[in-house]
VOVO-274551 format. One record per residue: residue number from 1; residue in three letters; chain; z, y, x of N, C-alpha, C in turn. Coordinates in Angstrom, 2 decimals, m for minus. Example, Ala and Ser with C-alpha at 12.3 -4.5 7.8 and 13.67 -1.06 7.14 Angstrom:
VOVO-274551
[rec 1 "Ala" "A" [7.80 m5.69 13.19] [7.80 m4.50 12.30] [7.80 m3.30 13.20]],
[rec 2 "Ser" "A" [7.08 m2.25 12.85] [7.14 m1.06 13.67] [7.87 0.03 12.90]],
//
This chain:
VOVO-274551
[rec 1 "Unk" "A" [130.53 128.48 109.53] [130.80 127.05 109.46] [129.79 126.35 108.55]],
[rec 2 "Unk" "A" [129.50 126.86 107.15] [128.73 126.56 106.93] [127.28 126.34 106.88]],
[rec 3 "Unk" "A" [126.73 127.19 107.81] [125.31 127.06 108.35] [125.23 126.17 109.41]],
[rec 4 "Unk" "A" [126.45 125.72 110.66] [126.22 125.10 110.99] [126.38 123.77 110.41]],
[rec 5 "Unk" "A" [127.10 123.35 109.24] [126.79 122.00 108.39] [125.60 121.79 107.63]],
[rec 6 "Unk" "A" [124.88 122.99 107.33] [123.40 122.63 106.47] [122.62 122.37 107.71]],
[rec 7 "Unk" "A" [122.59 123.11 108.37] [121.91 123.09 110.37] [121.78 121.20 110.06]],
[rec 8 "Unk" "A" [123.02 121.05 110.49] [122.84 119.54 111.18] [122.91 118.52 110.15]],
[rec 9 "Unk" "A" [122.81 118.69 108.85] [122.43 118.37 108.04] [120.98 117.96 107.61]],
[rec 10 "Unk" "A" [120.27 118.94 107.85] [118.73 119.06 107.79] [118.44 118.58 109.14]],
[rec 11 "Unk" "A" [118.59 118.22 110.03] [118.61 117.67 111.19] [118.20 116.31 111.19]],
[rec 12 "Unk" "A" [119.65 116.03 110.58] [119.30 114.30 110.05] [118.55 114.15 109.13]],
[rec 13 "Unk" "A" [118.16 114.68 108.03] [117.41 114.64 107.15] [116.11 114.14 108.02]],
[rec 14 "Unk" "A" [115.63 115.23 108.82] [114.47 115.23 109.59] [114.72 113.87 110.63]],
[rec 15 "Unk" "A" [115.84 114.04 111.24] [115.45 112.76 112.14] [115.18 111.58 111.50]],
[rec 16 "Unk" "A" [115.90 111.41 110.25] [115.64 110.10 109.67] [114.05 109.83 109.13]],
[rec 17 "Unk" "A" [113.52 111.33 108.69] [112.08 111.11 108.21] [111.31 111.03 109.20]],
[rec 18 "Unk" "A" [111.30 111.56 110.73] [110.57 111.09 111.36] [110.47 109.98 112.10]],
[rec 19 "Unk" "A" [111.96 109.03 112.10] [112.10 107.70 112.10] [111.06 106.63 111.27]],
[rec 20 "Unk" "A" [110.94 107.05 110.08] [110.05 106.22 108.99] [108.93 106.93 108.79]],
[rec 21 "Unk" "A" [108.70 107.86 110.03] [107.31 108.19 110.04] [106.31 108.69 108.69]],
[rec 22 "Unk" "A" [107.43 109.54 108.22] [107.16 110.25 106.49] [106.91 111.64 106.71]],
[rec 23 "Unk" "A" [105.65 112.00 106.51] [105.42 113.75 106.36] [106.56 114.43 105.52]],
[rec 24 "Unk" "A" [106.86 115.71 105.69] [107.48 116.62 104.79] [106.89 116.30 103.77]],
[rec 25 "Unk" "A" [105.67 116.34 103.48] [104.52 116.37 101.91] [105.18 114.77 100.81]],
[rec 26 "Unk" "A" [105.39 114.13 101.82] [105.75 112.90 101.64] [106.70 112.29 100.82]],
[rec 27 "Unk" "A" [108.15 113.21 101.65] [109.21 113.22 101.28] [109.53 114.16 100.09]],
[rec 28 "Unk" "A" [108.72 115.21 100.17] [108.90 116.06 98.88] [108.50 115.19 98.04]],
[rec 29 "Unk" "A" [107.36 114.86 97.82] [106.44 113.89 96.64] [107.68 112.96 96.59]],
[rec 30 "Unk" "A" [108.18 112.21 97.26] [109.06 111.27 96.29] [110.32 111.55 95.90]],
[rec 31 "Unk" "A" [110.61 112.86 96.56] [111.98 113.13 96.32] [112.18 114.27 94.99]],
[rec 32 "Unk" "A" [110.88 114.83 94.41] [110.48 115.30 93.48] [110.75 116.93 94.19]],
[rec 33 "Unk" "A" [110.70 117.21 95.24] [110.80 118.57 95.77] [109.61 119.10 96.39]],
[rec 34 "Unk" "A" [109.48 120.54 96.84] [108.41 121.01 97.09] [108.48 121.06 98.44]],
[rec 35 "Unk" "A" [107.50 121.33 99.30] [107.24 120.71 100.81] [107.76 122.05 101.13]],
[rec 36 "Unk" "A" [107.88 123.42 100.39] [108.78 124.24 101.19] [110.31 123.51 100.92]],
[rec 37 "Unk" "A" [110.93 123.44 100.16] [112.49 122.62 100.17] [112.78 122.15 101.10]],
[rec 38 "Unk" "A" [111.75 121.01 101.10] [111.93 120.32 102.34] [112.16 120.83 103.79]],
[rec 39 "Unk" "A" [111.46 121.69 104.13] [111.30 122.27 105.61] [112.48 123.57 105.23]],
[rec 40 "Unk" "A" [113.00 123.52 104.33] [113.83 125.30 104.21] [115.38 123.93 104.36]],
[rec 41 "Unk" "A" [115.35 122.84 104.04] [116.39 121.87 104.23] [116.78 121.06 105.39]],
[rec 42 "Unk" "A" [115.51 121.51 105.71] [115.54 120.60 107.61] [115.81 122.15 108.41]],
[rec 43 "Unk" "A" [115.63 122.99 108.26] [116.18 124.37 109.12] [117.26 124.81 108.48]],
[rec 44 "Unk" "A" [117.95 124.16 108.04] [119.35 124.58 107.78] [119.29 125.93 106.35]],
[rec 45 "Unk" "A" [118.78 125.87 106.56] [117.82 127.70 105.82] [118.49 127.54 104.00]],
[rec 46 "Unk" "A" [118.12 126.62 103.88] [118.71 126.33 102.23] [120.01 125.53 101.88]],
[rec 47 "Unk" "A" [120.90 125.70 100.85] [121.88 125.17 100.69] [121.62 124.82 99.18]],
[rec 48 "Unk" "A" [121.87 123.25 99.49] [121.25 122.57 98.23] [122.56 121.55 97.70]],
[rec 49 "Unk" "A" [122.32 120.85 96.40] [122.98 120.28 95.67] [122.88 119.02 96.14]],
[rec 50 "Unk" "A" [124.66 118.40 95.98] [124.73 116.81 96.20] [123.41 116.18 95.49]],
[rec 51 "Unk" "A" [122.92 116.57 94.30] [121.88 115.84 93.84] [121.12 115.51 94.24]],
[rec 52 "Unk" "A" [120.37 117.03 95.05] [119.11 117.02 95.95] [119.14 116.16 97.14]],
[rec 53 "Unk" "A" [120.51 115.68 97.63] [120.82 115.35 98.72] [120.69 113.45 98.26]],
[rec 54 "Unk" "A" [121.09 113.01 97.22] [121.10 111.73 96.90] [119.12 111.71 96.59]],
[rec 55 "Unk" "A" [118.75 112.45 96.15] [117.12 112.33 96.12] [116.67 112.55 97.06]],
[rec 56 "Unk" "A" [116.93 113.08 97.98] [116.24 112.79 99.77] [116.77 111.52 100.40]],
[rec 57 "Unk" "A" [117.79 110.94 99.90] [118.32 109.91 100.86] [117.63 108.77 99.77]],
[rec 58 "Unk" "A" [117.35 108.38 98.44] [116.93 107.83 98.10] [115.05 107.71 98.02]],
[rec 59 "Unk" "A" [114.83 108.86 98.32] [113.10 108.89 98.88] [112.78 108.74 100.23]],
[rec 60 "Unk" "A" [114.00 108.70 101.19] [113.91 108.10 102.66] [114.28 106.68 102.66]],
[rec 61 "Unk" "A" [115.12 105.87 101.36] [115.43 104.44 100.93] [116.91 104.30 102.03]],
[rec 62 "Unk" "A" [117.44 105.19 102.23] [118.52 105.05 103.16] [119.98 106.27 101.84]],
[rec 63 "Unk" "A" [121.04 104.86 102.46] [121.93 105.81 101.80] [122.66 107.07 102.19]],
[rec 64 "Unk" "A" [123.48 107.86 101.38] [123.64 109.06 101.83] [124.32 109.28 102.67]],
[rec 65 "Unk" "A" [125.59 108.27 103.09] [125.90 108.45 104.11] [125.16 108.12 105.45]],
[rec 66 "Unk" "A" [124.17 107.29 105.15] [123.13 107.67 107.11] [122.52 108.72 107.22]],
[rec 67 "Unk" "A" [123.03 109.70 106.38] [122.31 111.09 106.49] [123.39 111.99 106.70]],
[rec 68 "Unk" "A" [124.40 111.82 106.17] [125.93 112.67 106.79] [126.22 111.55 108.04]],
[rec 69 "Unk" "A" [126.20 110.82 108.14] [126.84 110.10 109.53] [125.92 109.82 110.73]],
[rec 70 "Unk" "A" [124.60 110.66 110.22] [123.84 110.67 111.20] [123.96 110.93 113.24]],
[rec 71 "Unk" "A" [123.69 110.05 113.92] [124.22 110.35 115.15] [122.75 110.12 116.11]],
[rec 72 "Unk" "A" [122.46 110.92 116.61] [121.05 111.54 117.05] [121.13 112.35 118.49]],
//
């Protein structure tokens, strides 16, 4: 259960960054993470902290829920 919630989690993450047309490199740099994080967070692969999760939604400028309520 829970791989498939980081899964589609990192999903939206990704759909939303390639919406605003933001490299991984991109989103790491402002989200203060490393461009592996990033891609280990968009493949479901890593299980990360509400924190990390309010610093990706605030380096995409979207709040956290359009990233849990993502519909794609």
């Amino acid at each position: 259960m829970q791989d498939k919630l980081l899964f589609k989690l990192g999903q939206s993450i990704r759909y939303i960054r390639l919406q605003k047309n933001m490299s991984q490199e991109e989103l790491g740099f402002k989200s203060e993470l490393s461009t592996n994080s990033i891609s280990s967070i968009e493949r479901g692969a890593y299980n990360f902290k509400i924190k990390t999760l309010y610093k990706i939604a605030e380096a995409l400028n979207v709040d956290v829920i359009n990233i849990l309520d993502c519909k794609f």
